[in-house]
PDB file of N, CA, C and O in Angstrom:
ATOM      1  N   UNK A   1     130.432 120.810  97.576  1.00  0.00           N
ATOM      2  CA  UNK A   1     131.128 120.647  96.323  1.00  0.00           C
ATOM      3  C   UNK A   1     131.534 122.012  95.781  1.00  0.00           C
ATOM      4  O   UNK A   1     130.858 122.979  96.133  1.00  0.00           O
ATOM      5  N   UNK A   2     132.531 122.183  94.991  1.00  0.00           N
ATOM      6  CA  UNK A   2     133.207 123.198  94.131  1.00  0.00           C
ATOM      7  C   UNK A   2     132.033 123.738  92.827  1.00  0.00           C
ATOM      8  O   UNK A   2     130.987 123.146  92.560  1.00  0.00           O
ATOM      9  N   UNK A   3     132.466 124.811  92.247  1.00  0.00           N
ATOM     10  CA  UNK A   3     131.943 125.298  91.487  1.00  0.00           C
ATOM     11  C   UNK A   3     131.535 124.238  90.316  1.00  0.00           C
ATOM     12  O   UNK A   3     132.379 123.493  89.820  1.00  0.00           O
ATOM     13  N   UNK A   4     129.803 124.236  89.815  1.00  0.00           N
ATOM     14  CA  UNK A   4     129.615 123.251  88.514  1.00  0.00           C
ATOM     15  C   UNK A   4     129.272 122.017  89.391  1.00  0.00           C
ATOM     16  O   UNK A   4     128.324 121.559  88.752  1.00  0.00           O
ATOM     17  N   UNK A   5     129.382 121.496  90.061  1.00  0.00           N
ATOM     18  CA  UNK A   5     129.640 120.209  90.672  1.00  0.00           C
ATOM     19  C   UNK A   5     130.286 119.484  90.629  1.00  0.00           C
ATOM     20  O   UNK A   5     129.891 118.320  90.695  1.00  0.00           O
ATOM     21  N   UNK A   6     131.802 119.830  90.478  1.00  0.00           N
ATOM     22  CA  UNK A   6     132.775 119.154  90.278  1.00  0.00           C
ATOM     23  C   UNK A   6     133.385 119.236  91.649  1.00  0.00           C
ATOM     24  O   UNK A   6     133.432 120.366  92.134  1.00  0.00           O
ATOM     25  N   UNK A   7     133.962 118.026  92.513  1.00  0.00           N
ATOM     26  CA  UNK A   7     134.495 118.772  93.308  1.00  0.00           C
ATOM     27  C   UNK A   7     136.043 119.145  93.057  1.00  0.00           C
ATOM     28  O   UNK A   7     136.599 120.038  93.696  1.00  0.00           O
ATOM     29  N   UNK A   8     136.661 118.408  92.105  1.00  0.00           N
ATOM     30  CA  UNK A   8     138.107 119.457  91.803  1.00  0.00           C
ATOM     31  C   UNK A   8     138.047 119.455  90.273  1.00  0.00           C
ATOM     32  O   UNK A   8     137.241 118.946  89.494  1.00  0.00           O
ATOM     33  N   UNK A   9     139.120 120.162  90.094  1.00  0.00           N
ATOM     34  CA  UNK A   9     139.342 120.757  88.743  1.00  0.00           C
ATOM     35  C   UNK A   9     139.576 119.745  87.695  1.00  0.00           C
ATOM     36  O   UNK A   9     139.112 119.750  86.555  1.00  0.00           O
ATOM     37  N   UNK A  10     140.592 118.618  88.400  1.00  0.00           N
ATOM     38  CA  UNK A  10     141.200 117.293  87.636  1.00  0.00           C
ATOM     39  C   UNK A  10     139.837 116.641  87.273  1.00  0.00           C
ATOM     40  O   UNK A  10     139.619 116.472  86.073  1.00  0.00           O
ATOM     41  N   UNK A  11     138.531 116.107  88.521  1.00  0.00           N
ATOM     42  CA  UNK A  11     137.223 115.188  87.976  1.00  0.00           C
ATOM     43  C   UNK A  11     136.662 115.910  86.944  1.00  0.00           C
ATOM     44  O   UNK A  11     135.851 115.280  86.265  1.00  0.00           O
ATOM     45  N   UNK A  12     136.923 117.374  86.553  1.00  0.00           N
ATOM     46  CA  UNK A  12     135.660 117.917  85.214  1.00  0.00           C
ATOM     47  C   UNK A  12     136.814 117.184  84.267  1.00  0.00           C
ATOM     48  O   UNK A  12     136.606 116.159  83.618  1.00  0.00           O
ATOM     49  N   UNK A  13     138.169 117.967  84.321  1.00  0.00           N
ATOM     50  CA  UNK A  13     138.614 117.530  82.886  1.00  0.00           C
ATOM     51  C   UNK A  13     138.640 116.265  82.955  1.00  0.00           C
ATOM     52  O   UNK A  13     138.775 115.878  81.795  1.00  0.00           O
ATOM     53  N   UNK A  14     138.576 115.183  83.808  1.00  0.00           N
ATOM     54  CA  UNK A  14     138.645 113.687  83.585  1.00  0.00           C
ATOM     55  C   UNK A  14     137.268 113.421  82.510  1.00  0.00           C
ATOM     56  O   UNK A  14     137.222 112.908  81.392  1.00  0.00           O
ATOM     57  N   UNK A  15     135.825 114.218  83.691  1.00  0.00           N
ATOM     58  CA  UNK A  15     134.751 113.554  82.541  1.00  0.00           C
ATOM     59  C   UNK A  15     134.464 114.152  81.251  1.00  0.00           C
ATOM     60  O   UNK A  15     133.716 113.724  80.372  1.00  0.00           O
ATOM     61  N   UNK A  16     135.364 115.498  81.272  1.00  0.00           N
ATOM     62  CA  UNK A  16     135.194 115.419  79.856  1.00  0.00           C
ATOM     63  C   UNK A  16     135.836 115.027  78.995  1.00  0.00           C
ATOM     64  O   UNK A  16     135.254 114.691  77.964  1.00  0.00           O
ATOM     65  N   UNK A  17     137.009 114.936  79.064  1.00  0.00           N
ATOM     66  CA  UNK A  17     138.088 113.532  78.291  1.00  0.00           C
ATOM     67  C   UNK A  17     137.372 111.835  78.060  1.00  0.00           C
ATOM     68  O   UNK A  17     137.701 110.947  77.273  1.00  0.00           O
ATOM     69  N   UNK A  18     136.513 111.872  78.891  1.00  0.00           N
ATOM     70  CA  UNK A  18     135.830 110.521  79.042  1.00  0.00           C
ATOM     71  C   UNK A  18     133.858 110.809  77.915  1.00  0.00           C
ATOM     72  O   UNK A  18     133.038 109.974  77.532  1.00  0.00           O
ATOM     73  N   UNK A  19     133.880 112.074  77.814  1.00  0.00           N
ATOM     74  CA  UNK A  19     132.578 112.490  77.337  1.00  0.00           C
ATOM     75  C   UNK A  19     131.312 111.684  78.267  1.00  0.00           C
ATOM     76  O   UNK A  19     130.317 111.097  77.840  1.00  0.00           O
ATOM     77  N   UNK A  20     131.731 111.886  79.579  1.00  0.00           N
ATOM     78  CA  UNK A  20     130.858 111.060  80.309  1.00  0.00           C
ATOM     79  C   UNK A  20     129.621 112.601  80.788  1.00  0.00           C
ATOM     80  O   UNK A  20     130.088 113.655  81.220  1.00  0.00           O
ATOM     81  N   UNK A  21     128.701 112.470  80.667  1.00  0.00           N
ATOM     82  CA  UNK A  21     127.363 113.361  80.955  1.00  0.00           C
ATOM     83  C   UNK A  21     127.864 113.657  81.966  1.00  0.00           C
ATOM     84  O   UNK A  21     128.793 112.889  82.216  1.00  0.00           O
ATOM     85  N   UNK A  22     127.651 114.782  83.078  1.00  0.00           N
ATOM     86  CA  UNK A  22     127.569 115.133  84.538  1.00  0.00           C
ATOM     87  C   UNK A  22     125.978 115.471  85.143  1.00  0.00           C
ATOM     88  O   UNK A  22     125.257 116.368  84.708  1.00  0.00           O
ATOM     89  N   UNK A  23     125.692 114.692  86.053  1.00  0.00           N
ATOM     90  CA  UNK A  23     124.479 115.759  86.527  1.00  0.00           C
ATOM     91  C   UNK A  23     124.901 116.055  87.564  1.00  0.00           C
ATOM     92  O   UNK A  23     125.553 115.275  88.258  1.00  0.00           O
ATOM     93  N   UNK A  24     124.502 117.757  88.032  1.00  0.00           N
ATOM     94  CA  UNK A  24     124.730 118.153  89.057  1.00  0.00           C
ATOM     95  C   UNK A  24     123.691 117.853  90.166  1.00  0.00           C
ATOM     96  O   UNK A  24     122.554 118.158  89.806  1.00  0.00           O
ATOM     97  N   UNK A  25     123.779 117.280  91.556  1.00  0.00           N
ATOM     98  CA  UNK A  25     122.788 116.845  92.309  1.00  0.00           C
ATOM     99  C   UNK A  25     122.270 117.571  93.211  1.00  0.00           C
ATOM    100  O   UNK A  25     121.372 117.117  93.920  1.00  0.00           O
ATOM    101  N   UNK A  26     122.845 119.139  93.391  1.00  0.00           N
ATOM    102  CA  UNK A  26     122.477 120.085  93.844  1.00  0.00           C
ATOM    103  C   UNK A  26     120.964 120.859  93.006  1.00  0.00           C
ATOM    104  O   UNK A  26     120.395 121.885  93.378  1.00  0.00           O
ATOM    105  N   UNK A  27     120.738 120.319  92.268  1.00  0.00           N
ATOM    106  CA  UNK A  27     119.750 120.934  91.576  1.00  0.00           C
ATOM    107  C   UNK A  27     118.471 119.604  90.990  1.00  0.00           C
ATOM    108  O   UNK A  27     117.622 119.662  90.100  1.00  0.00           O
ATOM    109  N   UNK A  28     118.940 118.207  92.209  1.00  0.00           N
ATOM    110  CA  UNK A  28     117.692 117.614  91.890  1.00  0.00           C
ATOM    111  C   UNK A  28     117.190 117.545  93.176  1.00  0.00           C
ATOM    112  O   UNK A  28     117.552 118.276  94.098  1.00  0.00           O
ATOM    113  N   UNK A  29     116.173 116.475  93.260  1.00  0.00           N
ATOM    114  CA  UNK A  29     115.723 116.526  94.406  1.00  0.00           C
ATOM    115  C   UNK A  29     115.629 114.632  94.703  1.00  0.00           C
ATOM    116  O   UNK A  29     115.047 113.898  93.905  1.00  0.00           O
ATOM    117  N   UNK A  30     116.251 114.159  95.855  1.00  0.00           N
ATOM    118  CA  UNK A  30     115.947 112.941  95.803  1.00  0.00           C
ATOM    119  C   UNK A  30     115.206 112.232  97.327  1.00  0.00           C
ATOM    120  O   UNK A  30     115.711 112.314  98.447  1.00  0.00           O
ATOM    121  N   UNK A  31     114.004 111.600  97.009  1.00  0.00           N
ATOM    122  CA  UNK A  31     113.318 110.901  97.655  1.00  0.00           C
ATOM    123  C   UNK A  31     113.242 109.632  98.101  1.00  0.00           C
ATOM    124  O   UNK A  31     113.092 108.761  97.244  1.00  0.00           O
ATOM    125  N   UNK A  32     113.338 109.172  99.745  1.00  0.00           N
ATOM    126  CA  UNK A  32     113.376 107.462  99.769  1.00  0.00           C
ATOM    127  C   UNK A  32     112.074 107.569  99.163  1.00  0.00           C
ATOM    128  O   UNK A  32     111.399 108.578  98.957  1.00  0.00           O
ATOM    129  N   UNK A  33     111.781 106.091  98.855  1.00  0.00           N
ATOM    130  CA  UNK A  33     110.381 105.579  98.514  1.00  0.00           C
ATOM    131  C   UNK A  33     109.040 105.890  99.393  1.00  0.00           C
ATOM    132  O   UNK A  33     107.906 106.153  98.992  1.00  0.00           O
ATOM    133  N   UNK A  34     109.744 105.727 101.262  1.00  0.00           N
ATOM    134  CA  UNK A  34     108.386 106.579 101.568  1.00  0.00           C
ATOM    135  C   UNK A  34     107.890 107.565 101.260  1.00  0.00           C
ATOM    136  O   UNK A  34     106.673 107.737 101.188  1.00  0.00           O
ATOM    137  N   UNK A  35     109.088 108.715 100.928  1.00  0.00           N
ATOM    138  CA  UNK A  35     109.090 110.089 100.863  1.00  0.00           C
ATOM    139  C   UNK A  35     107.974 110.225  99.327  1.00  0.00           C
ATOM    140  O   UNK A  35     106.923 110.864  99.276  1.00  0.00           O
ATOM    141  N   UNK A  36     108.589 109.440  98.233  1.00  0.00           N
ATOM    142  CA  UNK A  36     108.194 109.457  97.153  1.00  0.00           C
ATOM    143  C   UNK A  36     106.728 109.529  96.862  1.00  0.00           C
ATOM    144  O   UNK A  36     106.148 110.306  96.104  1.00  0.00           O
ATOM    145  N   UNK A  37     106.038 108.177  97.917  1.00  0.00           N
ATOM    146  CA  UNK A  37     104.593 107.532  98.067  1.00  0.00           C
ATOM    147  C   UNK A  37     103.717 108.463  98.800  1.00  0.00           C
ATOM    148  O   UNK A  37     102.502 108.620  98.675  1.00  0.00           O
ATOM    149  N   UNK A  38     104.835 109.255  99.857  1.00  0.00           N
ATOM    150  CA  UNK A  38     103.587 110.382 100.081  1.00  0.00           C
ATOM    151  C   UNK A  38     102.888 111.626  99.381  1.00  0.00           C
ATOM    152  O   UNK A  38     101.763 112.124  99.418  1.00  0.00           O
ATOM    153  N   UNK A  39     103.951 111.865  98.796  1.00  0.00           N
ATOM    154  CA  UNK A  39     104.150 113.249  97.957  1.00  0.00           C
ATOM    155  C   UNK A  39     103.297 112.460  96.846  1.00  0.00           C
ATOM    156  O   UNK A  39     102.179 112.975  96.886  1.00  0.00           O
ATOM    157  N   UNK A  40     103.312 111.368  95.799  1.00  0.00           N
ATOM    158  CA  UNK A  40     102.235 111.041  95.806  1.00  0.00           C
ATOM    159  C   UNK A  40     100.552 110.464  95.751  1.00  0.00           C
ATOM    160  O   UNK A  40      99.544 110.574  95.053  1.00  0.00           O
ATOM    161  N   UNK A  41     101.039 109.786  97.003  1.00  0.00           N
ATOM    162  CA  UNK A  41      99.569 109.994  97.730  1.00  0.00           C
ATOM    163  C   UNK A  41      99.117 111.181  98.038  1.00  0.00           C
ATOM    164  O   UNK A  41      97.897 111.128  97.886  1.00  0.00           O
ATOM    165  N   UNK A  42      99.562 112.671  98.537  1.00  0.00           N
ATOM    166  CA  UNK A  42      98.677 113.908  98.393  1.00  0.00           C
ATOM    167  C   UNK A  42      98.336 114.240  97.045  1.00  0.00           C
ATOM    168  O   UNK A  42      97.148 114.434  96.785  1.00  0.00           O
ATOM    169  N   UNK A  43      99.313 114.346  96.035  1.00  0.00           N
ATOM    170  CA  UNK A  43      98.536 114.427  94.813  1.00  0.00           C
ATOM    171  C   UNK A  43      98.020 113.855  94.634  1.00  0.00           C
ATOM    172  O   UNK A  43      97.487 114.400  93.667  1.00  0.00           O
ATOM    173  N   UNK A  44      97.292 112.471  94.776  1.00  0.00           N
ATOM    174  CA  UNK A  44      95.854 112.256  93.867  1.00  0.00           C
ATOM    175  C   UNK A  44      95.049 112.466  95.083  1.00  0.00           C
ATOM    176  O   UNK A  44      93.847 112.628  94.873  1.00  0.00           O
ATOM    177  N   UNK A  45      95.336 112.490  95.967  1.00  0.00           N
ATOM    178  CA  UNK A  45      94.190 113.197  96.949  1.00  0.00           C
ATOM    179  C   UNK A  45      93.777 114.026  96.785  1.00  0.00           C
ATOM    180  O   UNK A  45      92.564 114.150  96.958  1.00  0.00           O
ATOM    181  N   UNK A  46      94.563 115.062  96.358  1.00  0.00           N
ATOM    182  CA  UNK A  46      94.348 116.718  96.217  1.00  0.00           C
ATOM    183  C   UNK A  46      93.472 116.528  94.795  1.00  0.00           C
ATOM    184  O   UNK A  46      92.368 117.067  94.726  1.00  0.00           O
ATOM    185  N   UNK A  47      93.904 115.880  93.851  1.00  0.00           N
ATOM    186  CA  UNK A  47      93.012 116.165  92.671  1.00  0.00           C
ATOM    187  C   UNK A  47      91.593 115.506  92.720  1.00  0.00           C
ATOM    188  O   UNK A  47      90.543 116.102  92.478  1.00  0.00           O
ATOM    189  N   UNK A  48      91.718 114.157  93.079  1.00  0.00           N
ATOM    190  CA  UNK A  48      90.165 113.949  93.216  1.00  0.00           C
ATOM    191  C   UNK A  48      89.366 114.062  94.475  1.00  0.00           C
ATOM    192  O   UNK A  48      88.490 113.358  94.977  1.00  0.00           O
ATOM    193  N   UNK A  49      90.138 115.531  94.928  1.00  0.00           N
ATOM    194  CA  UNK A  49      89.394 115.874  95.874  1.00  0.00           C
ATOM    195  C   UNK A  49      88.904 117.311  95.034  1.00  0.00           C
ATOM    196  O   UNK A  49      87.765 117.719  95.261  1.00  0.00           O
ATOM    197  N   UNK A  50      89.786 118.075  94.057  1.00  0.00           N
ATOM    198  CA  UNK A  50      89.086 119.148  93.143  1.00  0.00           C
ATOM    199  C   UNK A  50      88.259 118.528  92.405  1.00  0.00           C
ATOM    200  O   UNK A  50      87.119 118.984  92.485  1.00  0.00           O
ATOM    201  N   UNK A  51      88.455 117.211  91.352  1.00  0.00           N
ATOM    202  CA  UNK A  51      87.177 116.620  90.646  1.00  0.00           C
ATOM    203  C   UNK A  51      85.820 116.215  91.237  1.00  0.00           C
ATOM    204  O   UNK A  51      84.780 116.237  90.578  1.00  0.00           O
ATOM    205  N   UNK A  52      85.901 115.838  92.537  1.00  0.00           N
ATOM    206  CA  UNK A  52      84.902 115.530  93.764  1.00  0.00           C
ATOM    207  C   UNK A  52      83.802 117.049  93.394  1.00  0.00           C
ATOM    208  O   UNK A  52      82.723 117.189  92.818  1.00  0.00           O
ATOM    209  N   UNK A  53      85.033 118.237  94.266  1.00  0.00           N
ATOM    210  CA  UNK A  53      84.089 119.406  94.075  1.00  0.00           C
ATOM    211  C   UNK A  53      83.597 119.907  92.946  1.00  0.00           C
ATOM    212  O   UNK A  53      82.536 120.521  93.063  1.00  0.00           O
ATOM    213  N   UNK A  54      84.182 119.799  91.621  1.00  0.00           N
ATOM    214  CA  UNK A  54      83.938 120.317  90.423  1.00  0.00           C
ATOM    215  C   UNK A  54      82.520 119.559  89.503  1.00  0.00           C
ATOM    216  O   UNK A  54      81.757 120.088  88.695  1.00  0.00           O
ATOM    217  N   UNK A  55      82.557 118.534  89.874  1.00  0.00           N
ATOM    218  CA  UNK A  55      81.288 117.549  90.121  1.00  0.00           C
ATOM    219  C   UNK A  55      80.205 118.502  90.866  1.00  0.00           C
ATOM    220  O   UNK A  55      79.568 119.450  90.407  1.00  0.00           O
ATOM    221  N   UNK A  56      80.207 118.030  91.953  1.00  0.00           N
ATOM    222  CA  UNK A  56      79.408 118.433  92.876  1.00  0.00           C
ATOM    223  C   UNK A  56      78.934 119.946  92.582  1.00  0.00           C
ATOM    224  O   UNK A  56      77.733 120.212  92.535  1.00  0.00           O
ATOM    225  N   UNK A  57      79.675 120.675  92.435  1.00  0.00           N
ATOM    226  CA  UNK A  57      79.507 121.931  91.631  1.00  0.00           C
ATOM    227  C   UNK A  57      78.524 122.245  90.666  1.00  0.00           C
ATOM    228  O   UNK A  57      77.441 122.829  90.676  1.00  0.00           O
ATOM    229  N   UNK A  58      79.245 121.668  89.815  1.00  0.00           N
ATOM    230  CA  UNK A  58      78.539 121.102  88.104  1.00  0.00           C
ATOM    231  C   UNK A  58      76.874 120.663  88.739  1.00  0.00           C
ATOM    232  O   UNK A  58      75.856 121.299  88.464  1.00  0.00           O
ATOM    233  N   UNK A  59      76.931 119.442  89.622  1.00  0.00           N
ATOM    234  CA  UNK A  59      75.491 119.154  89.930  1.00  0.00           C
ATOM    235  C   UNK A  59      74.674 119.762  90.625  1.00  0.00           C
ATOM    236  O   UNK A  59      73.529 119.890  90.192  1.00  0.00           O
ATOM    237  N   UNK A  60      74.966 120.201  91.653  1.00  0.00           N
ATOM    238  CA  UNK A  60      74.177 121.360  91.930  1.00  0.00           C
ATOM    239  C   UNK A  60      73.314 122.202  91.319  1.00  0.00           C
ATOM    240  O   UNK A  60      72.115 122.340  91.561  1.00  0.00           O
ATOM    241  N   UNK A  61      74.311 123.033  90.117  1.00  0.00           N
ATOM    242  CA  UNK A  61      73.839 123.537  89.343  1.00  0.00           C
ATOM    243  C   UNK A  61      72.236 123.223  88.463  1.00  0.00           C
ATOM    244  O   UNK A  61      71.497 124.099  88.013  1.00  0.00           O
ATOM    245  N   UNK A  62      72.010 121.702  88.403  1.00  0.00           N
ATOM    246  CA  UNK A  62      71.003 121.197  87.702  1.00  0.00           C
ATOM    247  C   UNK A  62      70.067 120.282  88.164  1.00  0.00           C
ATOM    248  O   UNK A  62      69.381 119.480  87.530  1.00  0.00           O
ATOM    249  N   UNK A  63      70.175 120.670  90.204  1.00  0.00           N
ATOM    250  CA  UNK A  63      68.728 119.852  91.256  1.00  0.00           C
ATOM    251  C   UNK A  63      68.348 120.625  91.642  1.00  0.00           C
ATOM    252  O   UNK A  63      68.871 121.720  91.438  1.00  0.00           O
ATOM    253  N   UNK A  64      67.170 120.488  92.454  1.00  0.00           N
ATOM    254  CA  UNK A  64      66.516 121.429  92.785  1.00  0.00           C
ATOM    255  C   UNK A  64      66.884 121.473  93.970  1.00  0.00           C
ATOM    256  O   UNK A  64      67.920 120.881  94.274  1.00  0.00           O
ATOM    257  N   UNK A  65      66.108 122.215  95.003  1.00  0.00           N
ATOM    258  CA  UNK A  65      67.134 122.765  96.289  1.00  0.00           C
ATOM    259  C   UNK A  65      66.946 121.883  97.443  1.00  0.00           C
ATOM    260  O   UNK A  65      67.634 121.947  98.461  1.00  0.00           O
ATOM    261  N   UNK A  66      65.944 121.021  97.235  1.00  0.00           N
ATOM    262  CA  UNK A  66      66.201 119.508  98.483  1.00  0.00           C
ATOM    263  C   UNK A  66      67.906 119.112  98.251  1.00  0.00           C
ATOM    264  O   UNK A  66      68.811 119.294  99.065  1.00  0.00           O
ATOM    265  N   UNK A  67      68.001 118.538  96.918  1.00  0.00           N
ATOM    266  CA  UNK A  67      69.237 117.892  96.801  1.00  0.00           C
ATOM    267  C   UNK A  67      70.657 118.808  96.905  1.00  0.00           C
ATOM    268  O   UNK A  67      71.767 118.493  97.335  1.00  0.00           O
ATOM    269  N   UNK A  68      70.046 120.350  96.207  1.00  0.00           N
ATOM    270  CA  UNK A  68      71.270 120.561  96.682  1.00  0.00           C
ATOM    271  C   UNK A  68      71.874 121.052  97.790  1.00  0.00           C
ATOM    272  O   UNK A  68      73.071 121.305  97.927  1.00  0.00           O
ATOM    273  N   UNK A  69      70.541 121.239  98.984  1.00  0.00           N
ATOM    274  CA  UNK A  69      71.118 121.278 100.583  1.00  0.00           C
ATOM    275  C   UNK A  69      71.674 119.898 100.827  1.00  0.00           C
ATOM    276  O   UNK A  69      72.776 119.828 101.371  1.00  0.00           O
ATOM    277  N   UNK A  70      71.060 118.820 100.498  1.00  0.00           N
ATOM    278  CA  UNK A  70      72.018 118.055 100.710  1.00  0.00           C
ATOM    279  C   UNK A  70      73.653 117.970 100.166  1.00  0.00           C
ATOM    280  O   UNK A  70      74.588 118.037 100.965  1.00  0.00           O
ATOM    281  N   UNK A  71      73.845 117.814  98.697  1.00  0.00           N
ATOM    282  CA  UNK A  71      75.062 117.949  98.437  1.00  0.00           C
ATOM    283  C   UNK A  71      76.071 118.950  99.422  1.00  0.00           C
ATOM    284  O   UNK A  71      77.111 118.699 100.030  1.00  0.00           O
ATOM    285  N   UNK A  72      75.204 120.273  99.269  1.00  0.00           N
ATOM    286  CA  UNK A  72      76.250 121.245 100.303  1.00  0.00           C
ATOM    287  C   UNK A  72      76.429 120.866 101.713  1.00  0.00           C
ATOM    288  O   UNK A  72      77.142 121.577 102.421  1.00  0.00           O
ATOM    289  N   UNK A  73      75.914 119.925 102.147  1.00  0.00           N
ATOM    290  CA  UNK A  73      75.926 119.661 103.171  1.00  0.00           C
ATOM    291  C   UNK A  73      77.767 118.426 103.576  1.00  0.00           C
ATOM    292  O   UNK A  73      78.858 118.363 104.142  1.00  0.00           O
ATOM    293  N   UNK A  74      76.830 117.800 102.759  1.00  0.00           N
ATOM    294  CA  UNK A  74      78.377 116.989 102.216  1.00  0.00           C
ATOM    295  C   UNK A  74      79.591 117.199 101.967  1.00  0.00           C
ATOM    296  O   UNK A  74      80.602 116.647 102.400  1.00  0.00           O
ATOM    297  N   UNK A  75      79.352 118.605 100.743  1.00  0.00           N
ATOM    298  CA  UNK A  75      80.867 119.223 100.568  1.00  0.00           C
ATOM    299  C   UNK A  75      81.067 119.973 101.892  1.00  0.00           C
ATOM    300  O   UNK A  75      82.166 120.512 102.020  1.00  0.00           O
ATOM    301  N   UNK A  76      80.374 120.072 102.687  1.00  0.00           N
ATOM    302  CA  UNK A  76      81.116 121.221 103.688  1.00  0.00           C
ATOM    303  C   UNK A  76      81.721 120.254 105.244  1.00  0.00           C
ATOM    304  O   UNK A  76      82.471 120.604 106.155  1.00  0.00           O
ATOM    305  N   UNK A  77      80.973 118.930 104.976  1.00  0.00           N
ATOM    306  CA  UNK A  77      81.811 118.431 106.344  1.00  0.00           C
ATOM    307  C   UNK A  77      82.873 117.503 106.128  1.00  0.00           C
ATOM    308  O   UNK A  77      82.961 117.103 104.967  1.00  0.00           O
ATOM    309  N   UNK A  78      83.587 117.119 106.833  1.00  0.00           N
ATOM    310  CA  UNK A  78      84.811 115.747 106.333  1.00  0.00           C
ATOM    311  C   UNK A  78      84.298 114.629 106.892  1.00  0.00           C
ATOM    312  O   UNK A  78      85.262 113.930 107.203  1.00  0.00           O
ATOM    313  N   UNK A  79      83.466 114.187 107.132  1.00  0.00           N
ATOM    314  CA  UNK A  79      83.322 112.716 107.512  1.00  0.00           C
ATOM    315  C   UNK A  79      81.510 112.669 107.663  1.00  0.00           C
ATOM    316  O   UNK A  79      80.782 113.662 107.686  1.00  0.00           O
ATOM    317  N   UNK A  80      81.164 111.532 107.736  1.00  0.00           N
ATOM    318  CA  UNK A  80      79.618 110.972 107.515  1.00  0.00           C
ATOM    319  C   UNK A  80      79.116 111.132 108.679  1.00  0.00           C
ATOM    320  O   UNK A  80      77.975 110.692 108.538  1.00  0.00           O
ATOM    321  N   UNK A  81      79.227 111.490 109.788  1.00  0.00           N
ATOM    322  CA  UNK A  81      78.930 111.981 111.103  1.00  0.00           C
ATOM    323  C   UNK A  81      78.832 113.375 110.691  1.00  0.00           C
ATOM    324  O   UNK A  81      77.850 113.311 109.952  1.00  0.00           O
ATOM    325  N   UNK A  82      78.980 113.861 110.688  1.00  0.00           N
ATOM    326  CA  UNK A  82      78.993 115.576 110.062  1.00  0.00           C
ATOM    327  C   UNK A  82      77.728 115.597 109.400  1.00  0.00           C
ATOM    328  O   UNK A  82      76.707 116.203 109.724  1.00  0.00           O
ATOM    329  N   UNK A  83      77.960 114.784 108.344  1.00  0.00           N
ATOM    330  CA  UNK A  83      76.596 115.012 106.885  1.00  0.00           C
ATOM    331  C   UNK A  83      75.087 114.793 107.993  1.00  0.00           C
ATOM    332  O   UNK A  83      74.058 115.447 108.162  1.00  0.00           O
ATOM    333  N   UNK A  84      75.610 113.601 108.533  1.00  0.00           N
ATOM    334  CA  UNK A  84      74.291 112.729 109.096  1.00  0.00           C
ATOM    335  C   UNK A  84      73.523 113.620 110.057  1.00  0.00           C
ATOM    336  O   UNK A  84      72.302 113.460 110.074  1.00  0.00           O
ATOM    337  N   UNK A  85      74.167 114.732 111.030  1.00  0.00           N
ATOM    338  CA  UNK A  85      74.281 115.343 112.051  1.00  0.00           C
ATOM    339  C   UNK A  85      73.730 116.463 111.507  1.00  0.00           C
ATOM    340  O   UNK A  85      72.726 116.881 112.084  1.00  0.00           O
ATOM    341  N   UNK A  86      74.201 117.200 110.332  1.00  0.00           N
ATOM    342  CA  UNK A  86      73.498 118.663 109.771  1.00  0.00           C
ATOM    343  C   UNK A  86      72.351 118.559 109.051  1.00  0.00           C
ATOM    344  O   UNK A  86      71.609 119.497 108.759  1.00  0.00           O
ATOM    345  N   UNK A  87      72.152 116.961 108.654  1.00  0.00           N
ATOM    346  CA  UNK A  87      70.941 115.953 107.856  1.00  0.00           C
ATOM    347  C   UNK A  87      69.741 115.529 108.765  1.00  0.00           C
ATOM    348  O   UNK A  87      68.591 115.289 108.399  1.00  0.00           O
ATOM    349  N   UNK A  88      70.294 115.486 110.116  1.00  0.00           N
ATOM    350  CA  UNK A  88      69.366 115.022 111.307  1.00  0.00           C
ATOM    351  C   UNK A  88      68.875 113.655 111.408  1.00  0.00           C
ATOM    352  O   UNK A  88      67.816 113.259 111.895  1.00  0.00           O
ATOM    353  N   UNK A  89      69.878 112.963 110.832  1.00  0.00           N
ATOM    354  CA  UNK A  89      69.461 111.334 110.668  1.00  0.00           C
ATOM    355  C   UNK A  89      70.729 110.984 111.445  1.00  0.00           C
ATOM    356  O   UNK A  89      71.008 109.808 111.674  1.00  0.00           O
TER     357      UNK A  89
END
């Protein structure tokens, strides 16, 4: 497209004779619906995966050190095979 997002000179002065809004689409961003659902699905992943740790954090802070080798144990692997495995159960 031409300068503004118009692509000729005649469509600006048309929409503004018409006082019709313009958005320029070079400056949005548009998503199919999958695209939409992933982007997000990582955001709330990503956040209650910081509230997860900020928790866990927070609690730590106030067990004594049985529980919180366990907790750290937890935050540090991705799956229950991991925990169970550094847990020895």
């Amino acid at each position: 497209m031409a300068r503004g997002g118009f692509s000729n000179d005649s469509s600006k002065a048309l929409a503004d004779e018409l006082g019709v809004s313009v958005i320029n689409l070079e400056e949005s961003v548009v998503l199919t619906i999958d695209e939409l659902r992933t982007v997000i699905e990582n955001v709330i992943y990503d956040a209650v995966g910081d509230l997860i740790n900020t928790v866990f954090t927070l609690a730590m802070k106030s067990c004594d050190g049985k529980v919180r080798d366990v907790m750290n144990v937890i935050m540090t692997c991705n799956d229950w095979s991991c925990v169970c495995e550094k847990l020895g159960g």
